[in-house]
C-alpha positions, 0 to 999 in steps of 0.5 A: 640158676647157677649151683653151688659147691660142696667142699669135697672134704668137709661134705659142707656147702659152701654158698658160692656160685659157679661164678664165683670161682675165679675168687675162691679157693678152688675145693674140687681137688681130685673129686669127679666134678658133676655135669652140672659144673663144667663150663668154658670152652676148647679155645680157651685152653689155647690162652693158657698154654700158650702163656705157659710157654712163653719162658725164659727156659725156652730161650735156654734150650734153644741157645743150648741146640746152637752150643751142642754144635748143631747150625742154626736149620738143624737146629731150627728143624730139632726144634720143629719135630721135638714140639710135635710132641704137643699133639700127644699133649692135646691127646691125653687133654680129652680124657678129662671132659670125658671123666671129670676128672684129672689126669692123675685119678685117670691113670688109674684105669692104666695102674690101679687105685695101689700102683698108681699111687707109686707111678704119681709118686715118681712120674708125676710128683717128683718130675712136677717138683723138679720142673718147678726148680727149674722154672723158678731157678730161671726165673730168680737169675731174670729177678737177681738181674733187676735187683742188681740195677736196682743197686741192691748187691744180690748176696746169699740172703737177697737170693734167697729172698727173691726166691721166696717171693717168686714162689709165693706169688706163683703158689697164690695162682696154684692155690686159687686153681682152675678158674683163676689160671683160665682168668688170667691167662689171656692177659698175661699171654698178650704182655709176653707176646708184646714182649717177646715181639720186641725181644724177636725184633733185635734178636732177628736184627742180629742173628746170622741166619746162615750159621755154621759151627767153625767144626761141622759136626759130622756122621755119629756125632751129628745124629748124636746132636739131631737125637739129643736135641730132639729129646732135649725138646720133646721133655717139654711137652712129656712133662705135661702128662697131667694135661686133662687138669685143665680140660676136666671143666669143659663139658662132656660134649667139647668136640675131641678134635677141639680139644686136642687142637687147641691144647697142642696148638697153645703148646706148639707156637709159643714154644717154636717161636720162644725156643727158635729165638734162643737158637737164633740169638745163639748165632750172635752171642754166646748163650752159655749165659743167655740174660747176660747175652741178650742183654748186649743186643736188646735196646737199654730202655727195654731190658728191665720190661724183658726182666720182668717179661721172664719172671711173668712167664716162668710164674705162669708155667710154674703155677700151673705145674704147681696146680697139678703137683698138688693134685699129686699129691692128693693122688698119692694118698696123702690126704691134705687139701690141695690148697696145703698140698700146693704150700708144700710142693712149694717149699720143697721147689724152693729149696731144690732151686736154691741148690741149682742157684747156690751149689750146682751149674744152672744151664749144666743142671738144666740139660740133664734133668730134661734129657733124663726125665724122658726115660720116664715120661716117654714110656708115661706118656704112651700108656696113657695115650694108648688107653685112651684109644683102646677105650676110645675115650670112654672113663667112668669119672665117678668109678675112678674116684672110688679108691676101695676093692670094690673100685672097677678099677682095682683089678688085682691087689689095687694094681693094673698089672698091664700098666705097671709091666708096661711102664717098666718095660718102657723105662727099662729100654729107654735106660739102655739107650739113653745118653745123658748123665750116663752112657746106656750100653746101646748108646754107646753102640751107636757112638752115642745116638740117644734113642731113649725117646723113640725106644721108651715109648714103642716098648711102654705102646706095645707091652700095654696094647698087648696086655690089655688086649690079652685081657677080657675086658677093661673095668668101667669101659666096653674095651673088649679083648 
């Protein structure tokens, strides 16, 4: 017999059935979720990744590559080595079967119940919001495209309304959560494929696969391209720290291995095969405005279904970041259900994208929000992959739900000295070197190599590794020094 749910923040049953999830709004929230509850399996995870990656953005940053000087291999090998960090990705996915929980309450294990707050607060609240403007910025220039041929003058107000209407349907996922993102994932990954196949079609039909830039970059400024490229990339996959949302659901006994195979794999195709393609069109027309441009070389007929391919793909990759920035937020302190937490991140995506659209340069904005947002998420992402290896993925779900002193993982004042040193450390070394929307002092050193990547998340490894090591032992774990 299936069970039913309890509504975490009213203690009240709320008469459904396991199977009824995919109808309802999703109540679990940040709560541990019981055995009883899980279900599914890893290749499932494959379908949403991969619908989340088929975007308009990818198209962006892979013309991007081709417009900083590099040719079209050097591009094409950034784009290789930057997705490699999808494997990460699937790594911190099987904390969530282990625990129950999500990302955002299992970090408390490396910050405390206190800190953690503060690092959701930026790491995770802030960048989910900024990722969401971006995406739906990108989606609303595809929607201002078709309301154009339409005949409609897409003025100040019709932007706005498009917006509005992009985030409304995107939020309607967010807020319906788990079941509903697993639901209709598959279908929307088989559209885009289908779309994105006629999209390679022409695109491969005019590409130069020979391409060099008239100026061949060479010696500091080509290794400037190579690192800044791969970083440009790799902010894709760092932003999902937050990816054991989507596995927490799977049973305790899914195969790790599947788990992280799977994750990653959903990630790493779509992802080489969308963002190569930019860089291919890049060879053939000028990307500096990529709907436009792909415009002239995609057959009459197909270009509205492309429209809308893009927005269908940048409404996927948005509603599930908007799932887990409303899970932020609860994580944060604030206490609100998520169902509303997910309305408000909305509004505040909505007003940040409008800005991007109205005031600021769209493709400018882009590169460098991803390129600096590593500074943090590097070194984020390291402590949490670190963790899970020093406690070899053992997290006691119910333990980090417990937000009291009492908590085994309140350690000193609600704060995970190890976590926070290390996190500050990580970013603190990455700041010096990276080179973005500022120059770090050994970027300029290296005549403008950008190693804020590497340098982030070997520093952030290593002051953790140490420090926790150095302690006696890891609350709710058999992690020994």
């Amino acid at each position: 017999m299936a069970s039913t749910i309890s509504d975490p923040n009213t203690g009240a049953d709320d008469g459904l059935t396991s199977s009824d999830r995919s109808s309802r709004i999703e109540v679990h929230g940040i709560d541990h979720i019981p055995e009883r509850e899980r279900h599914g399996r890893a290749r499932e995870l494959f379908a949403v990744w991969a619908a989340a990656n088929v975007n308009y953005l990818s198209l962006v940053v892979g013309g991007a590559l081709i417009l900083m000087g590099l040719s079209l291999w050097q591009a094409l090998a950034v784009i290789v080595v930057g997705n490699l960090f999808w494997v990460p990705v699937g790594l911190l996915a099987v904390s969530g079967p282990a625990s129950g929980t999500p990302s955002e309450v299992i970090m408390r294990a490396m910050f405390g119940v206190r800190g953690n707050r503060v690092n959701i607060a930026v790491t995770g609240w802030v960048i989910c919001i900024c990722y969401i403007a971006l995406n739906l910025a990108a989606a609303a220039l595809a929607a201002f495209s078709l309301v154009e041929k339409a005949g409609i003058t897409p003025n100040t107000g019709v932007k706005t309304a498009v917006v509005v209407g992009i985030a409304t349907l995107t939020l309607a996922i967010s807020v319906y959560g788990h079941a509903t993102i697993m639901k209709l994932y598959l279908p929307i990954t088989v559209v885009l494929t289908a779309a994105f196949a006629v999209v390679a079609f022409s695109v491969l039909g005019h590409a130069d696969f020979g391409y060099e830039p008239a100026e061949p970059l060479t010696g500091g400024s080509l290794w400037a391209a190579l690192a800044g490229g791969v970083t440009l990339i790799a902010s894709g996959p760092l932003s999902y720290t937050n990816s054991a949302d989507f596995s927490r659901y799977l049973p305790r006994a899914t195969s790790p291995k599947a788990i992280v195979g799977w994750t990653a794999l959903g990630g790493f195709l779509p992802s080489v095969v969308v963002t190569a393609l930019g860089a291919f069109a890049a060879t053939a027309v000028n990307m500096t405005d990529p709907q436009t441009a792909l415009e002239t070389i995609l057959p009459a007929w197909f270009t509205p279904v492309f429209l809308l391919a893009l927005v269908l793909g940048t409404i996927a990759i948005n509603a599930m970041t908007a799932y887990s920035s409303g899970l932020a937020l609860q994580a944060v302190g604030v206490r609100i259900r998520r169902s509303l937490s997910v309305i408000v991140d909305g509004v505040v995506g909505v007003a940040l994208t409008l800005y991007a659209l109205l005031v600021s340069n769209f493709l400018d904005t882009v590169s460098n929000v991803l390129q600096l947002t590593v500074v943090l998420l590097g070194p984020s992402m390291a402590i949490y992959a670190t963790d899970i290896l020093l406690r070899r993925n053992r997290y006691d779900g119910p333990g980090l739900t417990d937000e009291t002193p009492d908590s085994p993982f309140w350690f000193t004042a609600g704060v995970n000295w190890a976590g926070a040193l290390a996190l500050t450390a990580g970013t603190a070394a990455a700041a010096l070197c990276v080179n973005t929307v500022y120059a770090g002092p050994l970027a300029r050193v290296l005549d403008g190599v950008d190693l804020a990547l590497p340098v982030g998340i070997a520093v952030a490894s290593a002051v953790y590794a140490v420090m926790m090591r150095r302690s006696r032992s890891a609350p709710g774990t058999e992690m020994r020094a």
